[in-house]
C-alpha positions as CSV (number, residue, x, y, z in Angstrom):
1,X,-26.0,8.7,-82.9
2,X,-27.2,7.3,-79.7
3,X,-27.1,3.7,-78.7
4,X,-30.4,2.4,-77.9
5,X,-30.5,0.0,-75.0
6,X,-31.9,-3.8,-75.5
7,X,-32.4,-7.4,-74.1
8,X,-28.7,-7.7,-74.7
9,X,-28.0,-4.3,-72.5
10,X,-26.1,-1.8,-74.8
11,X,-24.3,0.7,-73.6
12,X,-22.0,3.8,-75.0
13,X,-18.5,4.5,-73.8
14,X,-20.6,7.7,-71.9
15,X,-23.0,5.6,-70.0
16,X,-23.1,6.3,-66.8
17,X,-25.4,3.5,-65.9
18,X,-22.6,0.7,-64.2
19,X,-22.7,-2.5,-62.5
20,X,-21.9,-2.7,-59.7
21,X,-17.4,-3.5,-58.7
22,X,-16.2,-6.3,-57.3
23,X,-16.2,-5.8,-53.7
24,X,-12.6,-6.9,-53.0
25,X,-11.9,-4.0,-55.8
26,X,-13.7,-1.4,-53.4
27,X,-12.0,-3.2,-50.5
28,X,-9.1,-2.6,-51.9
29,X,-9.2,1.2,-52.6
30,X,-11.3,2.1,-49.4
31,X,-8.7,0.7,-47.4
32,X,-5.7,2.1,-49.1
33,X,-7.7,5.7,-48.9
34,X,-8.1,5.0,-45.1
35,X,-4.4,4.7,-44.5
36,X,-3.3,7.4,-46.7
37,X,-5.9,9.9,-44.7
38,X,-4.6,8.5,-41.6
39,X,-0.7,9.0,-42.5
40,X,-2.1,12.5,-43.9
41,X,-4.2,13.6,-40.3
42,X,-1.4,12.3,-38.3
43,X,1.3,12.5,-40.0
44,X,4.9,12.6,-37.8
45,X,6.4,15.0,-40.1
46,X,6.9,18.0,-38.4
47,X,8.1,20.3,-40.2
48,X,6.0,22.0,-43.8
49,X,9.0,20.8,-46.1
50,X,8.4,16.8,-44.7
51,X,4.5,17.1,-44.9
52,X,5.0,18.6,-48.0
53,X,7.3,15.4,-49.1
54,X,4.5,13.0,-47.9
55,X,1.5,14.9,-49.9
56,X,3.6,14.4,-53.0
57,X,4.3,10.7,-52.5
58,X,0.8,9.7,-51.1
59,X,-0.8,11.4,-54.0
60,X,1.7,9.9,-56.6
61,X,1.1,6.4,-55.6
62,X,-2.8,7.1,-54.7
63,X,-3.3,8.3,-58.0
64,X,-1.1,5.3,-59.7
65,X,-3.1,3.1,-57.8
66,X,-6.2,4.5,-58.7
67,X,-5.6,4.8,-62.6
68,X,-5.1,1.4,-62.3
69,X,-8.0,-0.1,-60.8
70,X,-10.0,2.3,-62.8
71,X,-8.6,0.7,-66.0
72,X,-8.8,-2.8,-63.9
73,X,-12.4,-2.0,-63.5
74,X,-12.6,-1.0,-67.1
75,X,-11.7,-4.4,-68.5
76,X,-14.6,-5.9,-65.7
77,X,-17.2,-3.8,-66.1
78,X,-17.9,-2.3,-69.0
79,X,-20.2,0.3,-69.0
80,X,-19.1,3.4,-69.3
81,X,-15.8,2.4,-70.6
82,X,-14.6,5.7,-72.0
83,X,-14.8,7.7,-69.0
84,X,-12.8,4.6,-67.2
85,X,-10.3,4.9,-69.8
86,X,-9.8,9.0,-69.7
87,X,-9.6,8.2,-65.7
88,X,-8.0,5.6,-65.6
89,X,-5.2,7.3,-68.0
90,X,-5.0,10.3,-66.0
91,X,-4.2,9.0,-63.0
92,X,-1.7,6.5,-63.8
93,X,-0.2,9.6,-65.9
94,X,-0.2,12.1,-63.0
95,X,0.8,9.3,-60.2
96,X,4.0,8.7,-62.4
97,X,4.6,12.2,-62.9
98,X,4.2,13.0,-59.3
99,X,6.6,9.8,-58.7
100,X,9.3,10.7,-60.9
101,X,9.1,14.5,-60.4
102,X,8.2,14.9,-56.5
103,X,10.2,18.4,-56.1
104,X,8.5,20.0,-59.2
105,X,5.5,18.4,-58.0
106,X,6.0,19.9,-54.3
107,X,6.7,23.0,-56.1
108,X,3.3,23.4,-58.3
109,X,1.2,21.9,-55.7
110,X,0.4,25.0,-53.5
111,X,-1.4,26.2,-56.7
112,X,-1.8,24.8,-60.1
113,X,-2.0,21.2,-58.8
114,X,-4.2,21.9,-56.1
115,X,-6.4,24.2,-58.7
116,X,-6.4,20.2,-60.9
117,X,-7.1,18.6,-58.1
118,X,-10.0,20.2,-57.4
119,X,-11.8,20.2,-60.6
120,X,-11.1,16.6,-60.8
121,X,-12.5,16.4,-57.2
122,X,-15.9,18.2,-58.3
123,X,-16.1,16.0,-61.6
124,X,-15.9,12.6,-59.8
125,X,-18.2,13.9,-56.7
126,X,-21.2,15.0,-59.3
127,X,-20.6,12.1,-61.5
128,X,-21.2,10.1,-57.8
129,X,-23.5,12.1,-56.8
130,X,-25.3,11.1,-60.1
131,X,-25.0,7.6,-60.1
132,X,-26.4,7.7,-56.4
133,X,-29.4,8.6,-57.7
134,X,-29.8,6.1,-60.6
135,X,-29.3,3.6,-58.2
136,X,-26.1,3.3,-56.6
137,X,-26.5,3.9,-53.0
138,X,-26.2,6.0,-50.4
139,X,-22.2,5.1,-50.1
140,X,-22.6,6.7,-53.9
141,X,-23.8,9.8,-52.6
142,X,-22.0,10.3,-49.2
143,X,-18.3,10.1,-51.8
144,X,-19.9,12.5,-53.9
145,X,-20.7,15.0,-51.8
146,X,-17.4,15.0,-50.1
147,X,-16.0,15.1,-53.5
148,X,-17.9,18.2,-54.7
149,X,-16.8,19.6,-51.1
150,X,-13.3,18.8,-51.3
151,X,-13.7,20.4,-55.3
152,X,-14.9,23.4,-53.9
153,X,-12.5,24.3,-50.8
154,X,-9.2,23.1,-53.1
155,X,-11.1,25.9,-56.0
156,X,-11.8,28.1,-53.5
157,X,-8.4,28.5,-51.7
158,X,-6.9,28.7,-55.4
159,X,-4.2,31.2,-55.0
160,X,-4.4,32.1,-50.9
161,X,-1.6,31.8,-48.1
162,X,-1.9,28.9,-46.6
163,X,-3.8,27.4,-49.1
164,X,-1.6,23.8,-48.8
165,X,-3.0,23.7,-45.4
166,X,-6.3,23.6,-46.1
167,X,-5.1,20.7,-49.2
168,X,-3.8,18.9,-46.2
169,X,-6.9,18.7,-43.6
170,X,-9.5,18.7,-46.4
171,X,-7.5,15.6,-48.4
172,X,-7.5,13.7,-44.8
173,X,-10.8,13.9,-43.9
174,X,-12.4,13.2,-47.3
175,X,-9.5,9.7,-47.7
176,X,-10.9,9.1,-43.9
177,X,-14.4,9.3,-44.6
178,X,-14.6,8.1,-48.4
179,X,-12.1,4.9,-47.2
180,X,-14.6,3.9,-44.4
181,X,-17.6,4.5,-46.6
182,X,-16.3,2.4,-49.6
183,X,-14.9,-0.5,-46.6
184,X,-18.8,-0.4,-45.5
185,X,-20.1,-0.9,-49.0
186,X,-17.9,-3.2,-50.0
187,X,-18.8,-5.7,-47.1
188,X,-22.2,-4.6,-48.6
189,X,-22.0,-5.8,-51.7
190,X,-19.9,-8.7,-51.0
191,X,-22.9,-9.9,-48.5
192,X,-25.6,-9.3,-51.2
193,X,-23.4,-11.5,-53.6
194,X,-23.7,-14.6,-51.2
C-alpha cells in the first residue's frame, strides 16, 4: 500500500521528502556539535583514561540531545515521522545508557560501540546525502558525505589497535565541520523566512 501524494500533501511515515526545520532547531544542534568537536580536538585531558571519560559523556549527552530534537522535530514536521521516531528513540535510549553506564560504555566503545556508531554514521550520511539531492541543499550534502566518511573509517578500524584514536580525530572533525555547516544553514533558512 503506498500513499499517493495530493493537494493536501500526503506523506508515509517513510517519506523522505521533509520540510524544511526551524532554523533556531538547526541553530541549536550545529552549535552544540561545534563545541563538543572543539572539547573533543582540544581536549585538556591528557591522559587515554580522561579522553576516554569525555568521549563517553559528550556522546551520552550528544546523543540525548539529539533523540530529542529529533522527536522535537517529529511533532513539527511531519514528514517522515517514522524514521524521526526510530531516531529519535535510539538516541535518547543510547544517550541515557551511555549516561547511566559511562564505565561499561568506555569499556565497549573501542569496538562494538564504535562498530554502532558507524553504521548509524553511514545510514544518516546517505539518507543526507539523499535528501540533498531532492532538494535540500548543499549543507544536506556536505553532512552527508562526512557522515558516510566518518561510517566508513569507524567500520573500517573495527577491531584495530588504536582504533579509539581514530574515533577521536574522525568524531572532531566531522562535529567541527557538520556544527559550522548546520550554523551556516540555519542563518540560511532563517534569512529566507523573513
Amino acid at each position: 500500500m503506498s500513499t499517493v501524494a495530493t493537494g493536501t500533501g500526503a506523506a508515509s511515515a517513510t517519506s523522505l521528502v521533509t520540510r524544511p526545520r526551524a532554523w533556531w532547531v538547526t541553530l541549536i544542534e550545529g552549535s552544540a556539535l561545534l563545541l563538543i568537536g572543539m572539547v573533543l580536538l582540544w581536549s585538556p585531558a591528557k591522559t587515554q583514561i580522561r579522553t576516554w571519560e569525555l568521549i563517553v559523556g559528550l556522546l551520552g549527552i550528544w546523543w540525548l540531545i539529539r533523540g530529542v530534537l529529533d522527536l522535537v522535530s517529529m511533532f513539527t514536521d511531519h514528514t517522515a515521522w517514522g524514521w524521526k521516531l526510530f531516531m529519535g528513540i535510539l538516541g535518547i535510549i543510547a544517550g541515557g545508557y551511555i549516561l547511566m553506564y559511562p564505565i561499561a560504555s568506555a569499556l565497549v566503545l573501542p569496538q562494538v560501540f564504535s562498530l554502532a556508531l558507524g553504521i548509524w554514521a553511514l545510514v544518516e550520511g546517505v539518507i543526507m546525502l539523499v535528501m540533498a539531492f531532492r532538494g535540500g541543499g548543499w549543507g544536506a550534502g556536505i553532512l552527508g558525505g562526512i557522515g558516510i566518511l566518518l561510517g566508513l573509517v569507524l567500520i573500517g578500524s573495527y577491531g584495530d589497535f588504536g582504533m579509539g584514536l581514530a574515533f577521536l580525530w574522525t568524531a572532531a572533525v566531522f562535529a567541527i565541520v557538520g556544527g559550522i555547516v548546520m550554523i551556516i544553514q540555519s542563518f540560511r533558512a532563517r534569512a529566507e523566512q523573513v
